[in-house]
N, C-alpha and C positions, 0 to 999 in steps of 0.2 A: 474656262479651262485652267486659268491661274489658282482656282481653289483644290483641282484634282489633283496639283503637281507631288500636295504633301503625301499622299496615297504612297508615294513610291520609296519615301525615305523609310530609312532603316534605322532602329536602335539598336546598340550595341551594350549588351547589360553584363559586367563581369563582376560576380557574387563568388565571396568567401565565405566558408562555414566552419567552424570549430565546436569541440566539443571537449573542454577541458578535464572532466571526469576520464574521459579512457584518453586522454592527450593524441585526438586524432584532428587531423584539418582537411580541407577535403575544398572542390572548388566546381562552378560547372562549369566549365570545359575540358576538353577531351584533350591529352595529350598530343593524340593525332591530326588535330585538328589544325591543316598547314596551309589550305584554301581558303577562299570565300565562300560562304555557305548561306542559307535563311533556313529558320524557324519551320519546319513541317512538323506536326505532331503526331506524324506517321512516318514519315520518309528521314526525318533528320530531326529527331528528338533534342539530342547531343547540341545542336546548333546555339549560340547566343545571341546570333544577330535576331531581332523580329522586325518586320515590315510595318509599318504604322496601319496599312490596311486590313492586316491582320489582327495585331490589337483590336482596332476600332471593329472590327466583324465579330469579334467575342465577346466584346463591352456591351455593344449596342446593334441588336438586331435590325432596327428600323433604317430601313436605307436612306430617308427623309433626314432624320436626326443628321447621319451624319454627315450629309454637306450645310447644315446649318453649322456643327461643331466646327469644320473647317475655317466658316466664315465667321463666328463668332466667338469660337472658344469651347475648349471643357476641360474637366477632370478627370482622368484615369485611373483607375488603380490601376498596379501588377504584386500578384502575390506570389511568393516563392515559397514553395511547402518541403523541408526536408524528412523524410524517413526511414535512417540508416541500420539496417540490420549488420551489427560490428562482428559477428561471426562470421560473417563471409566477407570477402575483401571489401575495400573499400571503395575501390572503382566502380564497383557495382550500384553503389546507390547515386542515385539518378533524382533532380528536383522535378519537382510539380508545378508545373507554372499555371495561374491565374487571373481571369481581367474581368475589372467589373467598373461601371461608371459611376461617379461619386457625383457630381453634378444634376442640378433639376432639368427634365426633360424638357425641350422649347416647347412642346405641343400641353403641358401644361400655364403655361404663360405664368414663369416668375416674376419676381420683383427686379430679381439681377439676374441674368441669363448668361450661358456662357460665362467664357472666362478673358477678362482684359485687364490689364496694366498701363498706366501712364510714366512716361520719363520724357525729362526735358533735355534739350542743346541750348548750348549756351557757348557764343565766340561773339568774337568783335572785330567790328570792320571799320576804319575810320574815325578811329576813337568813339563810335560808339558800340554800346550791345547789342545785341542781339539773343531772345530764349524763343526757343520752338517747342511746344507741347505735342508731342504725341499720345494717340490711345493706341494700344497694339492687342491684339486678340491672338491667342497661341493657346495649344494644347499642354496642361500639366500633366505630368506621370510622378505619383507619388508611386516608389514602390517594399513594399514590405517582406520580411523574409520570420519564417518561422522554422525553427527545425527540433527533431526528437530524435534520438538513441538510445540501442539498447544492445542490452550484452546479457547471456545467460550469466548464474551467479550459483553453484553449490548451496553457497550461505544462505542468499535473499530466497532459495525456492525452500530451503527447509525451518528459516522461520515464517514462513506464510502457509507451510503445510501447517506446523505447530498451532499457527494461529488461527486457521483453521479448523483443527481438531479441538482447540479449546472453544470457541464459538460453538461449533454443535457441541459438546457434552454440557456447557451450560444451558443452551437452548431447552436441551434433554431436564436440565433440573429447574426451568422455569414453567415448564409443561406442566411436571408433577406438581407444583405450589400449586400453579392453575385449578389443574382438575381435583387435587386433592380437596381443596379448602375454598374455592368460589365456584368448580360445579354443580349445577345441580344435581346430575348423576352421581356425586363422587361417593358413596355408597358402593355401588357398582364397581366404582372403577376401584374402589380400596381393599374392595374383597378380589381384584382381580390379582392385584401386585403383592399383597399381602397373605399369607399364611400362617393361621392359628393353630397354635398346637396347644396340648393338655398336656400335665402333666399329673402321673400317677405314683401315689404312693405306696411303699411298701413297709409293712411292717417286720422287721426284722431282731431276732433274740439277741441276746447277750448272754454271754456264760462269763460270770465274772470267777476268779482265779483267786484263792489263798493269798493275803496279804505277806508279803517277805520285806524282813529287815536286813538290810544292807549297812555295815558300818564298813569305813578306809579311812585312813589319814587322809588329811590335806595336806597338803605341802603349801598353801597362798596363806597359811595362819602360821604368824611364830611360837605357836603353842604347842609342840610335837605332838603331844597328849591329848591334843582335842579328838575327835570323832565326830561324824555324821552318820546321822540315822537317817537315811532316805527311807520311805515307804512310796512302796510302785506295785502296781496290779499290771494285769495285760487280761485281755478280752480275746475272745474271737470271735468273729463276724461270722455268722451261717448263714446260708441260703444267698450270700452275696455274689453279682453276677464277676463283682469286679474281682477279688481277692480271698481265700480262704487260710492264710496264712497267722500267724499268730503276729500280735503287735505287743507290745511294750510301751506303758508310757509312766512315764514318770509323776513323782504324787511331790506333796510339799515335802520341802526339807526343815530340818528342825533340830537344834545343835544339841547335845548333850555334855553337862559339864561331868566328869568322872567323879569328882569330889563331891560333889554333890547327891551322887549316887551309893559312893560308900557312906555316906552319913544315912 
């Protein structure tokens, strides 16, 4: 009966959690929490105390196992899982507790079974010493804590939409390489995305116009007396759907010396 006594001890596990990106901290225990209480995973969530029998009943289903563990020793784990949704208060998020056993089972038959540690006594009586070895057998609880947070963002959902839209329109233009140029259909498929047009020509008159001389001073020559004789024609276009209007265009130019002329 001296093995069952541990059954009834209680662990007492007080976990902080922070989260320095949104500067929140957070703890499991309940403000209200001003009794004595145990661990229900229905009845009293909120609770930190847990009963060792309770642990060991989630670790290790084999009711055998665990009065050898008593007697011999093992390992525990306890895993604490946080995830906080930081839109709603904070009171609201609630850890996940976890148990699983880390140690080899007896009904395997290890090499080292259970778990035990040695320490010695050492005094002195009548001038002489005296050292005592002990082996002690106990349960370890290693325990671990993980936690995540999250917070909506304007920013982060409209560069992931972004990045998202650019992912498919690339997709979109790795398709077309694809079937263009390594399908076998791409025949098919070229004539599907692609349209051919003709183009038709027309023939169209000219009526060409009397050649006109046009002389003006310059003024960009220090010669008052020079002259230009531009020659310019203009056409007009018939039968055109764009324009019937008359154009002007301009011919070479070509300087004329006056003296030259009276000679």
């Amino acid at each position: 009966m001296l093995v069952q006594e541990p059954r009834n001890f209680t662990i007492f596990i007080k976990n902080f959690i922070e989260f320095p990106v949104f500067g929140v901290r957070h703890k499991n225990m309940a403000d209200s929490l001003t009794k004595p209480c145990t661990f229900h995973p229905k009845l009293d969530k909120e609770c930190p105390i847990f009963s060792i029998k309770y642990i060991m009943d989630e670790a290790e289903k084999n009711i055998t196992e665990h009065d050898l563990m008593l007697r011999y020793g093992g390992v525990l784990c306890m895993k604490i899982d946080w995830d906080c949704n930081l839109d709603q208060n904070i009171k609201r998020c609630k850890p996940e507790y976890s148990f699983a056993r880390l140690d080899v089972p007896f009904h395997e038959n290890p090499f080292s079974r259970g778990l035990n540690f040695r320490y010695a006594t050492s005094w002195k009586h009548n001038e002489e010493y005296f050292r005592i070895l002990r082996k002690a057998y106990g349960l370890r609880f290693i325990i671990t804590v993980n936690g995540k947070a999250g917070k909506f963002d304007l920013i982060e959902l409209s560069l992931n939409v972004g990045s998202i839209v650019g992912l498919l329109g690339l997709a979109t233009f790795i398709c077309d390489i694809l079937l263009l140029h390594l399908s076998k259909n791409s025949r098919i498929y070229r004539k599907h995305i692609f349209d051919s047009i003709h183009l038709q020509t027309r023939a169209t008159s000219i009526r060409k116009a009397p050649k006109i001389n046009i002389q003006k001073n310059d003024e960009r020559y220090s010669n008052p007396d020079s002259y230009i004789e531009a020659e310019s024609s203009y056409e007009t276009l018939e039968n055109s759907p764009a324009s019937s209007s008359r154009t002007v265009r301009r011919g070479p130019v070509s300087f004329i010396n006056p003296h030259y002329c009276n000679h």
